[in-house]
KEKE-3310 file (N, C-alpha, C; in steps of 0.2 Angstrom, whole numbers, plus 5000, padded with zeros to 4 digits):
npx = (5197:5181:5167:5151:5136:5121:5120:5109:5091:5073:5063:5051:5034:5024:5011:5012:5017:5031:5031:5029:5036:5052:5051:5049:5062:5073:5069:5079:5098:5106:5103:5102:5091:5087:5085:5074:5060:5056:5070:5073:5085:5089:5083:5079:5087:5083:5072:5070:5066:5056:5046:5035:5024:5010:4996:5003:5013:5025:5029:5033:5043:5050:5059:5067:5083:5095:5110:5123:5132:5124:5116:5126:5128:5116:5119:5130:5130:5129:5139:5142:5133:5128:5119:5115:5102:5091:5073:5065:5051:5050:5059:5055:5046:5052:5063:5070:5080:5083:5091:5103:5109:5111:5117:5131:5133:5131:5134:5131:5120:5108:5093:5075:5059:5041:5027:5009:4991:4985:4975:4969:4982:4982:4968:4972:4984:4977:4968:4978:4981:4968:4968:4980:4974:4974:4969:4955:4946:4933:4937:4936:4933:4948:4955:4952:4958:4974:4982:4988:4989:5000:5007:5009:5019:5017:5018:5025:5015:5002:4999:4988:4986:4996:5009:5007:5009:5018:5027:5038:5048:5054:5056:5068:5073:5078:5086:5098:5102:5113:5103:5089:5075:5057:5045:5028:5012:4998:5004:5013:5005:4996:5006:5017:5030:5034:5038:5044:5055:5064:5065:5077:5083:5085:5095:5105:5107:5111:5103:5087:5074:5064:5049:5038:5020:5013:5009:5010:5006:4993:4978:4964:4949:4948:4940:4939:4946:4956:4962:4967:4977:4986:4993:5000:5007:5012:5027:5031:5022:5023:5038:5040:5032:5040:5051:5045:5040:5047:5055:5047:5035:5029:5026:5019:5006:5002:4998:4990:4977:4977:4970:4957:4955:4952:4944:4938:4938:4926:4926:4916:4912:4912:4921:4933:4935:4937:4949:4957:4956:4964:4977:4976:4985:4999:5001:5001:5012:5020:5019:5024:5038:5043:5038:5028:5010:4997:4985:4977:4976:4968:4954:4944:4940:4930:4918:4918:4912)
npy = (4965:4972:4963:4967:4968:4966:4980:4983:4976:4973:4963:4957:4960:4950:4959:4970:4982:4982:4982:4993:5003:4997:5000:5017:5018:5018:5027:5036:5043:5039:5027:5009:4996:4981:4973:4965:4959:4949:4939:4926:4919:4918:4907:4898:4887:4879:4876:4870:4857:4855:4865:4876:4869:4871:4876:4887:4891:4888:4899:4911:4901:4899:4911:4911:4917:4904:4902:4907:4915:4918:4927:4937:4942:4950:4962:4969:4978:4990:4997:5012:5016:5021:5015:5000:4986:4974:4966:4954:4943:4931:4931:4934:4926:4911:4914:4908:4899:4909:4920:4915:4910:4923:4930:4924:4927:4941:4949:4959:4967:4981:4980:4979:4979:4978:4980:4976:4976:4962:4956:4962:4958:4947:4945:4952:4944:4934:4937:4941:4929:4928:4936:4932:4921:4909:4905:4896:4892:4899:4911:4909:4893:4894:4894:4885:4875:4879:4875:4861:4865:4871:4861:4853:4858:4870:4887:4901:4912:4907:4903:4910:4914:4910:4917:4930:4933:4940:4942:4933:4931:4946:4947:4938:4945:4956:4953:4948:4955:4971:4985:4989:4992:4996:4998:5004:5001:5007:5017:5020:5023:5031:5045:5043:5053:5056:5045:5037:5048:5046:5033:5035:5042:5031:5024:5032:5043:5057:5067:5073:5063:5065:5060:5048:5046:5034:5019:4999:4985:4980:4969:4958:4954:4949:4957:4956:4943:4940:4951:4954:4941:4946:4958:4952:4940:4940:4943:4947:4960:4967:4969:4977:4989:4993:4997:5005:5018:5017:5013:5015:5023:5012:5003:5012:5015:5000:4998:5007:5002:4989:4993:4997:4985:4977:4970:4974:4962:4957:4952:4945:4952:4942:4933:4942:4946:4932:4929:4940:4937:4925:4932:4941:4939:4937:4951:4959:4955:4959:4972:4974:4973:4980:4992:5000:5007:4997:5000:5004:4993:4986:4988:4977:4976:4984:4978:4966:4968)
npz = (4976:4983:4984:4978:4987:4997:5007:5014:5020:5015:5023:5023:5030:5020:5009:5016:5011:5005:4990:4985:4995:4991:4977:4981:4986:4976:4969:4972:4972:4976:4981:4977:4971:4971:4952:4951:4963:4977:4980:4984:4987:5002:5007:5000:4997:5009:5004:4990:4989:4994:4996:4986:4984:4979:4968:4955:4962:4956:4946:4955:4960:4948:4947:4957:4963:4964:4968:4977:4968:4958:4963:4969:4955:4954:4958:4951:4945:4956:4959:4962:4970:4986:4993:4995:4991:4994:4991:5001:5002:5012:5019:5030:5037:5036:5045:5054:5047:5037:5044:5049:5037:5032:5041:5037:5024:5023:5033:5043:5039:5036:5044:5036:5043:5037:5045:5045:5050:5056:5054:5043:5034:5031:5025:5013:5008:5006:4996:4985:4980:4976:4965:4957:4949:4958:4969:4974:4982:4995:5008:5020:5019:5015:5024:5033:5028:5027:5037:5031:5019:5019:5026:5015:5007:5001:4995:5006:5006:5005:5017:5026:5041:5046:5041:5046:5060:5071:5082:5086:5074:5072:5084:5083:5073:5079:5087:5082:5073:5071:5066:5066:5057:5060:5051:5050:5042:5040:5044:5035:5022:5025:5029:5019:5016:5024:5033:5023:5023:5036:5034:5024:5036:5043:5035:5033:5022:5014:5005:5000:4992:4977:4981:4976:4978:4975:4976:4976:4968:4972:4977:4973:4967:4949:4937:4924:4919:4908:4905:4918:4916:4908:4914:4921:4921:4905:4900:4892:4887:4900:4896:4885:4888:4898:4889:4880:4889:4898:4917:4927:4922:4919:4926:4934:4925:4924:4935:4939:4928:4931:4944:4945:4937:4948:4960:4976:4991:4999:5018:5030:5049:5059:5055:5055:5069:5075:5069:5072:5086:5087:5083:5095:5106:5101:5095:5108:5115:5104:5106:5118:5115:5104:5112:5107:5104:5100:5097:5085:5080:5086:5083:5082:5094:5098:5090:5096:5112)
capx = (5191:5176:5160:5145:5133:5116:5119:5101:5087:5070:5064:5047:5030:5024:5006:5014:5020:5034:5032:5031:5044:5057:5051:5053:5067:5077:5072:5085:5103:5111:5100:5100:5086:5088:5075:5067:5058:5058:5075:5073:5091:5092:5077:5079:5091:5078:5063:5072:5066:5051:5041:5033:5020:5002:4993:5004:5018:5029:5028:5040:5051:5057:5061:5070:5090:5099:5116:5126:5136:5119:5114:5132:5125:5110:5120:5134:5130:5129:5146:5141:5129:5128:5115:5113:5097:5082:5067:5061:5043:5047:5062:5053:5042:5057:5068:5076:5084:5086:5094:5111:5112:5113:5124:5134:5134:5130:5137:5126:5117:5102:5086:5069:5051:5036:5021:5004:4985:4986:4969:4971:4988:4981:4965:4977:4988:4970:4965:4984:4980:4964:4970:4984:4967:4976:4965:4948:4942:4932:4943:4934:4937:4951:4958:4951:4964:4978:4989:4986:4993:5006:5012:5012:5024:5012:5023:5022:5010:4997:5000:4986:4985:5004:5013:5004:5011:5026:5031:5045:5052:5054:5061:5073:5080:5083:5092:5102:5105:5113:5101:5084:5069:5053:5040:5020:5009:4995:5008:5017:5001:4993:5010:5021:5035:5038:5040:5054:5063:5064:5070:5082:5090:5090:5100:5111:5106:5107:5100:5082:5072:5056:5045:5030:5016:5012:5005:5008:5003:4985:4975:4956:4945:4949:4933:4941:4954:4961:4967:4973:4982:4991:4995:5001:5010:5013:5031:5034:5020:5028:5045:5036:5030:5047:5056:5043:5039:5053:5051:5043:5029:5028:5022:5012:5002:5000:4995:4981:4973:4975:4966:4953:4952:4951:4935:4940:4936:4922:4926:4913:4916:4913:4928:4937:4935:4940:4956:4960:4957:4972:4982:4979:4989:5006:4999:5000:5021:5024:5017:5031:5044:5043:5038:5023:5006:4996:4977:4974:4975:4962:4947:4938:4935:4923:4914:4916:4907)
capy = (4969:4973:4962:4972:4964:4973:4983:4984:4971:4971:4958:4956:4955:4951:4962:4975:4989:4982:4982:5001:5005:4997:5007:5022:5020:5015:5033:5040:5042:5035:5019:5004:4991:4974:4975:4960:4959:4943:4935:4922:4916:4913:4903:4892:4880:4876:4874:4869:4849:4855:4871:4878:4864:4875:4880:4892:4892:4886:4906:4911:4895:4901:4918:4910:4916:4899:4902:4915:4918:4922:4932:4944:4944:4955:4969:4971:4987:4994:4999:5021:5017:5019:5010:4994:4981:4971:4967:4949:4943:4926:4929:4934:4920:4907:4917:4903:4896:4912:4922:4912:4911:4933:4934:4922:4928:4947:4950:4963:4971:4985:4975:4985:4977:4980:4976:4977:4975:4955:4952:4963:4957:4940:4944:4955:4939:4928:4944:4942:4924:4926:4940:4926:4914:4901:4902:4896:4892:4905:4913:4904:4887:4893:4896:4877:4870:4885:4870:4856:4866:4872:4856:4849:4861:4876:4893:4904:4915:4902:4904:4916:4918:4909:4924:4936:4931:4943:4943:4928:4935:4952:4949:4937:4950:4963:4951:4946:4961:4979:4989:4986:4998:4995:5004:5001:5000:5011:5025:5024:5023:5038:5049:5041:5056:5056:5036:5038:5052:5042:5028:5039:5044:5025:5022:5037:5046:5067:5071:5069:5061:5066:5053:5043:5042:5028:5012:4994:4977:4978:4965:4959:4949:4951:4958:4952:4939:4941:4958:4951:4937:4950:4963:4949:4933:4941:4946:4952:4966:4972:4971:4982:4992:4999:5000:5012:5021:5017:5005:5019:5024:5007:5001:5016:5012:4994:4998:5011:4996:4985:4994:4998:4978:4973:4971:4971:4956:4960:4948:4949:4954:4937:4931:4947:4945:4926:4931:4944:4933:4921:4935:4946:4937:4941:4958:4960:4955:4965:4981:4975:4968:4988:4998:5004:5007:4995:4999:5004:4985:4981:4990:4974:4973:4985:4976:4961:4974)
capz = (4974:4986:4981:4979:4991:4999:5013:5017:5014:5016:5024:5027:5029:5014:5009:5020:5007:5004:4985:4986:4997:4985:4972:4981:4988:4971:4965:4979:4968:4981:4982:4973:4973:4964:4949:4953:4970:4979:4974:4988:4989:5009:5008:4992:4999:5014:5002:4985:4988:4999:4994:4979:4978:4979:4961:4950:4964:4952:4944:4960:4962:4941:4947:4962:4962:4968:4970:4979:4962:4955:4968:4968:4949:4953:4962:4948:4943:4959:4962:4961:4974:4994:4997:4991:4994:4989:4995:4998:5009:5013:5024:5039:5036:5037:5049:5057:5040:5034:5049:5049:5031:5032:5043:5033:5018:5022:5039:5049:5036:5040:5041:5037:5043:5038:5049:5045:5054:5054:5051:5035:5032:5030:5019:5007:5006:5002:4989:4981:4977:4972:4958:4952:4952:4961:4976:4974:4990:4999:5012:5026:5017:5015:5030:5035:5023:5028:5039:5030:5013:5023:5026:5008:5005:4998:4996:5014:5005:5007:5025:5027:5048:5050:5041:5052:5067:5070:5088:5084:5069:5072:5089:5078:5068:5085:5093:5078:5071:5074:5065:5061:5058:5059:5047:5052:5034:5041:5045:5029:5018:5030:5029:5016:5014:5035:5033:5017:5026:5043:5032:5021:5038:5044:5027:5030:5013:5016:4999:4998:4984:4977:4982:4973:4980:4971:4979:4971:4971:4973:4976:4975:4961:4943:4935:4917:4921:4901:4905:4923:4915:4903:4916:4929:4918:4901:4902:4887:4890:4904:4895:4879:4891:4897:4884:4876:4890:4904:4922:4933:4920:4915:4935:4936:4920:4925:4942:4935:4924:4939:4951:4939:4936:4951:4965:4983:4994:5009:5023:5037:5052:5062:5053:5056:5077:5072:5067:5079:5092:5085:5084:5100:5111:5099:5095:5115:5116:5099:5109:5123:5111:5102:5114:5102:5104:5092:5096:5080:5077:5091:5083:5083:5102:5098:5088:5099:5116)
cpx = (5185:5169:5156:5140:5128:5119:5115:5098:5080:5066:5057:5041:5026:5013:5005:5018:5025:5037:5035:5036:5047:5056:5053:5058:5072:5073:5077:5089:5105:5108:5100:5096:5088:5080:5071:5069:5059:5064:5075:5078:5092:5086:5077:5082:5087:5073:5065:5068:5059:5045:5038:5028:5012:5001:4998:5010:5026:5034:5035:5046:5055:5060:5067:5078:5092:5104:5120:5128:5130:5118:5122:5130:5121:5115:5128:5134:5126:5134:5147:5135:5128:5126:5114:5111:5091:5077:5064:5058:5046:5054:5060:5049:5049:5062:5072:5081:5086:5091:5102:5114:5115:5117:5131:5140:5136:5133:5133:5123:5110:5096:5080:5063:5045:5028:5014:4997:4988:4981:4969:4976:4983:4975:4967:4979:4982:4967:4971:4983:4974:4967:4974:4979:4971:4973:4960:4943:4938:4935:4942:4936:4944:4958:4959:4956:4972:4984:4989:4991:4999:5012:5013:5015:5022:5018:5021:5017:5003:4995:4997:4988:4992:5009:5010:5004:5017:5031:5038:5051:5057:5060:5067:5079:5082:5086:5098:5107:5106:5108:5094:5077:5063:5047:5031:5019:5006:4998:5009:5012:4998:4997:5018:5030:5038:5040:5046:5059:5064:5070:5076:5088:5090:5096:5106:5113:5102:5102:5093:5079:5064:5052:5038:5027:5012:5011:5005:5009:4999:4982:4967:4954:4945:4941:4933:4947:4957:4965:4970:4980:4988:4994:5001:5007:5011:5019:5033:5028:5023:5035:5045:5037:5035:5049:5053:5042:5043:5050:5045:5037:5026:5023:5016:5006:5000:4996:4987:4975:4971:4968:4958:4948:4949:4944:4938:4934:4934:4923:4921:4915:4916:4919:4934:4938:4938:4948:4959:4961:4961:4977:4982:4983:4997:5005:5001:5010:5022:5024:5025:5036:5046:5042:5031:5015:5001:4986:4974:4972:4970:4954:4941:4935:4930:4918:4911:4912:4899)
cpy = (4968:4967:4966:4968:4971:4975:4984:4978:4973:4966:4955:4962:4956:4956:4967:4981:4989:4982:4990:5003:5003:5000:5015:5023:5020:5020:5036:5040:5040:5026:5015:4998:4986:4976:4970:4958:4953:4936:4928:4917:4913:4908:4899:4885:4877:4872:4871:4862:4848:4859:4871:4872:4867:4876:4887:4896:4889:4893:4907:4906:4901:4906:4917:4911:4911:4900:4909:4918:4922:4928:4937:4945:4951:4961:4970:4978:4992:4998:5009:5021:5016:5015:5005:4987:4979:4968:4958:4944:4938:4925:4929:4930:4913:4912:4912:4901:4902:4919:4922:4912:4920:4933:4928:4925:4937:4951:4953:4969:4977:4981:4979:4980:4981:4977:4979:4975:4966:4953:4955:4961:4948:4940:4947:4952:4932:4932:4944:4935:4925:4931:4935:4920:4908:4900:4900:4894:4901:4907:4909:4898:4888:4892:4889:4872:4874:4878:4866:4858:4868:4866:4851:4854:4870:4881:4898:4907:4911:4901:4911:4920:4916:4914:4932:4937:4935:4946:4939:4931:4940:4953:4943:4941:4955:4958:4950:4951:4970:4985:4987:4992:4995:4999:5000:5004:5005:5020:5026:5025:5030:5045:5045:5045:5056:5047:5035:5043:5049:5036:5029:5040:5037:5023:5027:5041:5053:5067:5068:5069:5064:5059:5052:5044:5036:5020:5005:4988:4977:4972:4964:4953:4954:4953:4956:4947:4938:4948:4957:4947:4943:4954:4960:4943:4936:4945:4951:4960:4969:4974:4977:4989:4997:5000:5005:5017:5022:5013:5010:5019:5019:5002:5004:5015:5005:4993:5001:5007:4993:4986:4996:4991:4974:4975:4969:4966:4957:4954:4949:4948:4948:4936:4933:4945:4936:4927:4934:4940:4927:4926:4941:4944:4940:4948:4962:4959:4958:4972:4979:4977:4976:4992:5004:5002:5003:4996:5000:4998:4982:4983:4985:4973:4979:4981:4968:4964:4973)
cpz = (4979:4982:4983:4981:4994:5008:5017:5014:5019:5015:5025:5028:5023:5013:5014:5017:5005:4997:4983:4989:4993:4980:4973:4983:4982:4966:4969:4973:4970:4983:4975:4976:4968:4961:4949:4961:4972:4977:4977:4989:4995:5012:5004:4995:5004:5009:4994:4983:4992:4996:4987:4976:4977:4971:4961:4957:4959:4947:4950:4957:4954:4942:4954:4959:4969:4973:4973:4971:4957:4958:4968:4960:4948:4953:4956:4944:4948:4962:4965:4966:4981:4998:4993:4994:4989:4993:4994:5006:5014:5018:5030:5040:5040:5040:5052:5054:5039:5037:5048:5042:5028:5032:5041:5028:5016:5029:5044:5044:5039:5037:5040:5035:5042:5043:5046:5048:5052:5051:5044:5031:5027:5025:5012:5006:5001:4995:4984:4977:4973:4966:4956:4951:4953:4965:4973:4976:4992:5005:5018:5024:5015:5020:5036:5033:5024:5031:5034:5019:5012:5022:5021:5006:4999:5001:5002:5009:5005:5015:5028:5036:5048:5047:5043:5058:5068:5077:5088:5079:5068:5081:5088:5075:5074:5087:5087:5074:5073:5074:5063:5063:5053:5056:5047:5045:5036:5039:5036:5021:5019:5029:5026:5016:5018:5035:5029:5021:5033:5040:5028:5028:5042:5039:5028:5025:5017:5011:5000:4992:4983:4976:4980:4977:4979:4976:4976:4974:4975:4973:4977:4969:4956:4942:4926:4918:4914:4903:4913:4921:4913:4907:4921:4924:4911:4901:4899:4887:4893:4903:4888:4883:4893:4897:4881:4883:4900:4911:4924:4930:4918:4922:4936:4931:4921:4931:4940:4934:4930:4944:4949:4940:4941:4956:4972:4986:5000:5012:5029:5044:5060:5062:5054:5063:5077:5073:5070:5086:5092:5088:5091:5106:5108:5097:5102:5118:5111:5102:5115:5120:5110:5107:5111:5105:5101:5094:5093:5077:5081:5091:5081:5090:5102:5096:5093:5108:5113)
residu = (UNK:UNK:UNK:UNK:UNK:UNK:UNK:UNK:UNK:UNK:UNK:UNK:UNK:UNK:UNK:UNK:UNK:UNK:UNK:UNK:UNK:UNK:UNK:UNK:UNK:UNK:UNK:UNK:UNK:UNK:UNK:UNK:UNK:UNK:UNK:UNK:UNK:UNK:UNK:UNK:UNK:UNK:UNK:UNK:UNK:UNK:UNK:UNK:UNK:UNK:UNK:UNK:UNK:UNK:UNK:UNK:UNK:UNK:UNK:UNK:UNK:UNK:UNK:UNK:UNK:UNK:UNK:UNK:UNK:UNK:UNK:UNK:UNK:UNK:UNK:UNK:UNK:UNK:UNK:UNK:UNK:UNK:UNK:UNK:UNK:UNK:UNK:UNK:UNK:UNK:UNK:UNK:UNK:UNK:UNK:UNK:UNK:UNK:UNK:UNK:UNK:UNK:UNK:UNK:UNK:UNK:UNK:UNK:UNK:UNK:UNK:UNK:UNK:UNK:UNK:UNK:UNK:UNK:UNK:UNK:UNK:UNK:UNK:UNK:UNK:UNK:UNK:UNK:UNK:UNK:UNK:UNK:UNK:UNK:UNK:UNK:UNK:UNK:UNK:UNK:UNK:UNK:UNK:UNK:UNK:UNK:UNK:UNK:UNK:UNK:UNK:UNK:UNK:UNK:UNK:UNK:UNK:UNK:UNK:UNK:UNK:UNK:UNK:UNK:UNK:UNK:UNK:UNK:UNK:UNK:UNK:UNK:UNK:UNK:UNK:UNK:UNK:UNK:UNK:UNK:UNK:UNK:UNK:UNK:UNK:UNK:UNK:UNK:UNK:UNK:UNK:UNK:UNK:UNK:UNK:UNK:UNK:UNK:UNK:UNK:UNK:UNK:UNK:UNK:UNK:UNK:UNK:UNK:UNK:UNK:UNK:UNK:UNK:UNK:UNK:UNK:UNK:UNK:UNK:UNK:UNK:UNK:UNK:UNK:UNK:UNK:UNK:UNK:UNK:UNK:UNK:UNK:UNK:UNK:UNK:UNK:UNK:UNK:UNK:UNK:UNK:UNK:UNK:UNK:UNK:UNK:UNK:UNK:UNK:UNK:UNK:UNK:UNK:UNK:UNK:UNK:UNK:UNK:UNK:UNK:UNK:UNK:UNK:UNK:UNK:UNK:UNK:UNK:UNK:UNK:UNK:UNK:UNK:UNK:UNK:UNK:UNK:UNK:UNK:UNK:UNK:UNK:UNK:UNK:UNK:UNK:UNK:UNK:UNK:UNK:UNK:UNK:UNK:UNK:UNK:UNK:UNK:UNK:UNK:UNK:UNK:UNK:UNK:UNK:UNK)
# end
């Protein structure tokens, strides 16, 4: 008997739209998504004795699947399905570890990255913290402290500027693997339906779906952190939720609230030019590496002019 194993994985980067894509892709019929996002099995064995020591990393590690045996677990009632993947951030992060355990375990599966601006990537990842209130530095102290939590073994999402770095990685997975398509955030946020049918015909899926526009995992400051807490750590809300009312409407109702709740994070734009200036040297090999244009990502050197 065939094990049912993903076909597809996305892989990457995390506060890059990748909560969304899996959702839309796992309306398709032909698609299956595992129903919990970050399963972080090719990662766990690396980090099991090391990682997960930061405030309210703890949350992840319990949701971590161990064992392979778990892991062919997720996908057992995907067998009526073509496509079959799951979506988890912290591979592209740890690419080195998790690369060889792939093609291990998975062989040459289709890899799909997400890229997004760095310097927004990175204060999206500090805005995802502060809504969990584990962060409680200011983003500038936080960024002071960004190695240093690193190396006590803090989860990569803590790694504001270091998972924003995507020339290594990325040219990782193309040398590694047969298939890999890369999806920019901007694009698929700006012209979502032209993004999913792109990715539909890398999947190989004629039929098309009717696609969400739908958006999730927002981040920003709670403006009540009891109806954060409940929205974000009450399981059983979320499991009420849909039963009565089913997964989909159950996300999109909780996002609603969410976005409501939360207050976006102004960084100024010192800080902004700051952080481009880390990253425009890899920003400058990604445009080789692809082949793409990325000056959409460079519209701080205006303000540095």
């Amino acid at each position: 008997m065939t094990e049912l194993l993903p076909n597809f994985l996305i892989v990457g980067f995390a506060k890059c739209g990748t909560t969304s894509l899996a959702n839309i892709l796992s309306e398709h019929k032909d698609v299956f998504v595992s129903k919990e996002k970050e399963l972080r099995y090719f990662s766990y064995e690396y980090l099991k004795n090391f990682g997960y020591n930061g405030p309210g990393d703890y949350r992840p590690k319990n949701r971590v699947v161990k064992t392979f045996e778990d892991y062919k677990k997720t996908f057992k009632y995907s067998k009526n399905f073509k496509c079959i993947g799951e979506a988890t951030t912290d591979t592209s992060f740890y690419y080195e570890k998790t690369i060889p355990k792939i093609k291990q375990r998975l062989d040459d599966p289709k890899i799909i990255i997400m890229l997004r601006n760095p310097v927004e990537r990175s204060i999206s990842a500090y805005s995802h913290l502060v809504r969990e209130e584990r962060e409680q530095l200011s983003f500038e102290d936080a960024l002071s402290e960004e190695c240093q939590r690193l190396r006590n073994g803090y989860e990569f999402i803590w790694g504001y500027t270091q998972a924003s770095y995507y020339f290594h990685p990325v040219k990782a997975f193309i040398n590694n693997f047969s298939n890999v398509h890369i999806v920019f955030f901007e694009d698929f946020i700006s012209n979502t339906e032209f993004e999913i049918q792109k990715i539909h015909s890398f999947l190989s899926l004629e039929d098309k779906a009717r696609i969400s526009q739908s958006h999730f995992n927002k981040s920003g400051k709670p403006k009540n952190k009891f109806l954060n807490r409940l929205l974000n750590r009450k399981l059983w809300v979320k499991e009420t939720l849909k039963k009565i009312i089913g997964n989909k409407n159950a996300l999109a109702v909780k996002e609603k609230i969410q976005r409501k709740n939360l207050r976006k994070i102004v960084v100024n734009d010192e800080t902004k030019i700051t952080l481009y200036n880390k990253f425009k040297g890899d920003i400058t090999k990604l445009e080789q590496l692809l082949g793409k244009d990325l000056s959409h990502w460079k519209q701080y050197e205006k303000i540095i002019k």
